[in-house]
Structure formats: C-alpha cells, structure tokens
N, C-alpha and C positions, 0 to 999 in steps of 0.2 A: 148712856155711853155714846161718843162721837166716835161715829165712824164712815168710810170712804172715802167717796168723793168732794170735796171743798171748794169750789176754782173762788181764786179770787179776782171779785166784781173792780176792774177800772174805774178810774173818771174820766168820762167821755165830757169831751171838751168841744164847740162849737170853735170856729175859724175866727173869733171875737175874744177865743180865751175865755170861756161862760160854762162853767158846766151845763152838757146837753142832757136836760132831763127826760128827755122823749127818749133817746138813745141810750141811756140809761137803763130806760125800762126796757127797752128791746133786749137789753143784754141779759137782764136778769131774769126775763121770762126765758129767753135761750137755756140760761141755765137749768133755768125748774125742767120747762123742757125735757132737756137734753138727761133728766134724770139725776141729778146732783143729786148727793144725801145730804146739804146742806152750802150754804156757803157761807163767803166771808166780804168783809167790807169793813173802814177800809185797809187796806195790807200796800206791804211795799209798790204790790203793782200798782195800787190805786192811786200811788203817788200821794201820800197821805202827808209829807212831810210838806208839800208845795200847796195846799188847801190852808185855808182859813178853817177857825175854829166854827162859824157859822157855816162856810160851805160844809163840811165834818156833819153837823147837823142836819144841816137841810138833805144832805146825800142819805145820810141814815136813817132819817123817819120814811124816805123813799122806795129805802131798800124794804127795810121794815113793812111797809104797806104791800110792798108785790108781793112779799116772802108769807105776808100773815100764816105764818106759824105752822106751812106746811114743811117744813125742814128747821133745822137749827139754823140761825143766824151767830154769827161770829161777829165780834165788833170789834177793832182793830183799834187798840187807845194806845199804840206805844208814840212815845214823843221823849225830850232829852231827859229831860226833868221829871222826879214823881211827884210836883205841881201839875205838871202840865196833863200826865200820866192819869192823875185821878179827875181831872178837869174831862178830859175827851172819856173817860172810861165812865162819869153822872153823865156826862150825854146819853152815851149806848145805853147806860141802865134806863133813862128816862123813859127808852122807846120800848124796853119790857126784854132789853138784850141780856143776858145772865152769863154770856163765855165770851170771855174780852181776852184779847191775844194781844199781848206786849214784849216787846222787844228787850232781850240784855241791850241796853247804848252801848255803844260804840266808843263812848265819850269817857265810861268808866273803866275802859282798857280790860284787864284782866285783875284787879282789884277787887277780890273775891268777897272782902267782907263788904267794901260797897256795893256790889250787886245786890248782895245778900240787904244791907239797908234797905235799898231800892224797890227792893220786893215785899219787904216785909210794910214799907210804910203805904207802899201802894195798898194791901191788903185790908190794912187799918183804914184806908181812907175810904176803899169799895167795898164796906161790910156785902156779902152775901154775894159777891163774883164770884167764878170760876177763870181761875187768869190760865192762862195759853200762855207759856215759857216760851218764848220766839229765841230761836238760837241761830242767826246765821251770820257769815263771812266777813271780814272786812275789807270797805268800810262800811258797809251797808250795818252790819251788827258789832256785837263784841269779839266774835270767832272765840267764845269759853269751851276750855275743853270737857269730855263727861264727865270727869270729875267734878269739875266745878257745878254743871247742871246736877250732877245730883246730889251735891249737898246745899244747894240753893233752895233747892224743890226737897228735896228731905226737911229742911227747915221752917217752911213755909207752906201749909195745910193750904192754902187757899189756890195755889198750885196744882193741880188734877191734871194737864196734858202738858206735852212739850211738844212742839214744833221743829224739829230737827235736821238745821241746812247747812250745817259746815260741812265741807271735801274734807275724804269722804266721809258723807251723811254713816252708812251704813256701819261702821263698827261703832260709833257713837248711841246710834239705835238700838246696838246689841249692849252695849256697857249699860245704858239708862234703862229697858226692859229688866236686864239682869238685878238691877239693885232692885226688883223687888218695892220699890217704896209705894206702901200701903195705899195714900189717897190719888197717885198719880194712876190717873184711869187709862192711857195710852198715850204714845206719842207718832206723832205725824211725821209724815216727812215733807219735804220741801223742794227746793231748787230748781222749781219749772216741770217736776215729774220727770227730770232724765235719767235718773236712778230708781225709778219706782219701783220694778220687778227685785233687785235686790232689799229694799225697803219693805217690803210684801214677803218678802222670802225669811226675814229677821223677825216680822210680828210687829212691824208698824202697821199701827191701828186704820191708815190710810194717808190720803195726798193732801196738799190745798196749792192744786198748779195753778197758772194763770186759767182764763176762760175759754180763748179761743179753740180748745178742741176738748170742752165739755165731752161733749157726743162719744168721741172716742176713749176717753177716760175715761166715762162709767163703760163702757160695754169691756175694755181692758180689766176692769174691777169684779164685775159682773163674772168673766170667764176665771179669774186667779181663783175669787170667792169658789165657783162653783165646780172648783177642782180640774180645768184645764187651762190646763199652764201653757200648752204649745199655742193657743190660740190668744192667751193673755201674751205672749210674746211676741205674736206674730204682727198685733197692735202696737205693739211698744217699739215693735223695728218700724212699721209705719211712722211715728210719731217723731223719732228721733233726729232726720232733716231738718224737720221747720224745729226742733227747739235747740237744734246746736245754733243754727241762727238767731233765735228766740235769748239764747246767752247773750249776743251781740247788742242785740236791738232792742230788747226787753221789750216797754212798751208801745215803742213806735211798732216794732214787730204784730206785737198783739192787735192793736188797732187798724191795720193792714187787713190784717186776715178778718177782723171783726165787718170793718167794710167790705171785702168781697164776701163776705155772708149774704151781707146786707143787713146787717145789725147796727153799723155805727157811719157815720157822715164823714168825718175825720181822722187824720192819724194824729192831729194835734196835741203834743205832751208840752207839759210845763218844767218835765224834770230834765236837767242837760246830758242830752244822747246821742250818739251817733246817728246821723242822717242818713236814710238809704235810698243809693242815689240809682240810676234806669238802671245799672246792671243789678245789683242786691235784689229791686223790688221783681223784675226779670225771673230771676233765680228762683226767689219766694214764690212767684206766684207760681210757675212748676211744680216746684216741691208740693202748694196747695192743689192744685187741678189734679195732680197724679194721686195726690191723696184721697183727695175727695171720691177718685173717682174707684179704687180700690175700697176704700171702705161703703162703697153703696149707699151714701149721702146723695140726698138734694140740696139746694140753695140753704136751705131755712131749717131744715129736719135734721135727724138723729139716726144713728146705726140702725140698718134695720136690722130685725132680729133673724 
C-alpha cells in the first residue's frame, strides 16, 4: 500500500541546459531526508515532456540508485501516445520500478472509450505494472470527470491508485473512494498540496506535491496521521503563500526555493513559464525566510520534532 508523502523529484538543469546530476542528488537525498514515504520521478514537475527519452533514463537509473529501495519509487511514463506510454514505462520497469503514473492526454479530450483504449493497451504492453491514473486539469491533462475515472479504472485491473488534480480535487476523491472498486488500493491527491487537509479529510491515501517543502509536508502528515489536526492545519496555513505562488511559477518557483536551500545551482526550466522578475523573487523570498523561520528549519534540515 502507497501511502503519504510523494514530492515529486525535478530536473535540475545546469545554466548549459544539461541536466545537473550532482543537483540532482542533492534533491533527492533532501527528500529521503526530509522523511518522504516515497517519491516520484519523472512527473509534470519534472518537466518530463521537455526530456529526451535517454535523458528519461539516465535521470531514472539516478534516482533509482539514491532511492535503492528505501521507499517506493514512482516512475512517471505518461507521454501522448501508448507507444510512447509503454516505451518510457520498459524504462522504469528496467530499473526494478513496479508503480508507473500515467497521465489521461489531454490530446484524447473527454472520449471516454479512447481513454479506456489507452489504458487497456498500456496494460498489455507493461505486463506486471501498477499504473497510477494521473487525472489532472487542462491543458496539462484530460480534466475527466469521476465518472469517467471510475469506469476507466473499474475496467482496467492493472489500475490500483489514482492520482487526483482536477478543481475541485476533493468531491472527485470522494466519488472515486466511494465506488468501492476492488483492486484500486487509494488515491492521491495532487495540485501542489493546496487542498491537502481537505483531501486528508476525504481518505485520500496521501500527496505527491512538488519537493521544495518536503520537510514540512511530512511533519503536516505526521500530525493529521497522528490525530492532530489543529497542528496538521497550522502547517498547511504555513505553506499556502509560497504554493499560491508556486500556482504561478510552477517550476521556476520550485527551483528558487531549492537554491536558497542550497540544494540546486539554477532556477533554469526548459518548459515555457513565467519569469519572476526582483519584485516576485523579493516576495518569495519573504514568504520563505518567514517560513523557514516559524517552522524551526535550518538551511539543509527538516522540522524539528
């Protein structure tokens, strides 16, 4: 059973446009670190659609090798096509990855038996996966609604979690929990963890937000799990500045805050974003210092207990 905490792992890019494989690892120890029950790679954050098939690999035996098998590893194979689909998802399995997270496209609209295709043929192609229903907004996803997710995933055994980031996430959480379908072991939620306390509150199995406040998202998980809710709230009003920005900026946002960790060299993205220009990073960096400094973080550490 997958559960909690998930952030998912970027690709940290050098000032060359090179994936930074040192930075990289920095990221991903942060995470283990910082207590993650697992994470993911690669995922929208990762900018998974702007990578080559080879960088795909090379980043994923990577991750693979920090993670050696103290947490679940997620492997991230959604792309347009279930060519392409089964193509990046024998990668993941190569490296011994077993829970690959694929996205509904975007591209199949709300054409329900094509999803339904789409999945089924993935499944034939990745004998012995566990696929992750990735459901989010457009244009990033297909934006299906629970209906559709659960006769997708009703149809399709090789289907066990669902990933769930349409506005709002949370009645959708509760429709898909409710049907009940036997082999679907939970579903997550999604969107940066700005709704996580409602998502928590519904019986989603956990998160998979970006990285940059690991730290704080398991100890927010930590207090819901262990039945205080005023203090898992009290984190999640901490959090919710930098990730209404973190909407805006996505990954420029992420890599911001990963370099004033000291975790990454670059804010350098490949995927087309808005720039954040002296007032925005100004703002951010506030929002982080005042955070940092109420949650009893150092530079490089994790909540203290």
């Amino acid at each position: 059973m997958l559960s909690g905490i998930f952030p998912v792992i970027p690709t940290l890019f050098t000032t060359t446009n090179q994936p930074d494989l040192e930075a990289q690892r920095r990221v991903i120890r942060f995470a283990l670190d910082a207590g993650a029950h697992g994470v993911v790679f690669p995922g929208v954050a990762s900018e998974y659609s702007h990578l080559t098939l080879p960088e795909r690999e090379t980043l994923l035996a990577l991750t693979a090798e920090e993670v050696a098998g103290r947490v679940p590893l997620v492997g991230g194979a959604s792309a347009a096509t279930a060519a392409e689909v089964i193509a990046a998802g024998t990668i993941a399995m190569r490296h011994g990855i077993r829970h690959l997270m694929i996205m509904a496209p975007q591209g199949l609209g709300n054409d329900l038996a094509a999803h339904r295709a789409f999945f089924a043929e993935i499944a034939d192609g990745l004998t012995g996966a566990e696929i992750i229903l990735q459901n989010a907004p457009v244009p990033t996803g297909a934006s299906l609604g629970a209906a559709a997710i659960i006769e997708i995933a009703t149809a399709i055994p090789a289907i066990t979690y669902v990933k769930e980031e349409t506005l709002p996430s949370g009645p959708a959480i509760t429709a898909i929990r409710a049907a009940d379908i036997p082999h679907v072991k939970g579903v997550f939620g999604g969107g940066g963890a700005r709704y996580i306390i409602d998502e928590l509150e519904r019986g989603a199995c956990g998160a998979m937000p970006a990285v940059e406040l690991t730290d704080l998202h398991v100890a927010l998980w930590r207090a819901f799990a262990g039945g205080d809710h005023a203090e898992s709230r009290r984190l999640y009003g901490l959090s919710l500045p930098l990730l209404v920005s973190q909407a805006l900026y996505r990954m420029k946002l992420t890599k911001h805050v990963l370099a004033r960790r000291g975790l990454g060299n670059t804010t350098h993205v490949r995927a087309p974003l808005p720039e954040m220009d002296a007032f925005t990073v100004r703002d951010v960096d506030t929002m982080l210092d005042d955070l940092l400094k109420q949650m009893g973080c150092w530079r490089h550490g994790v909540v203290e207990s």
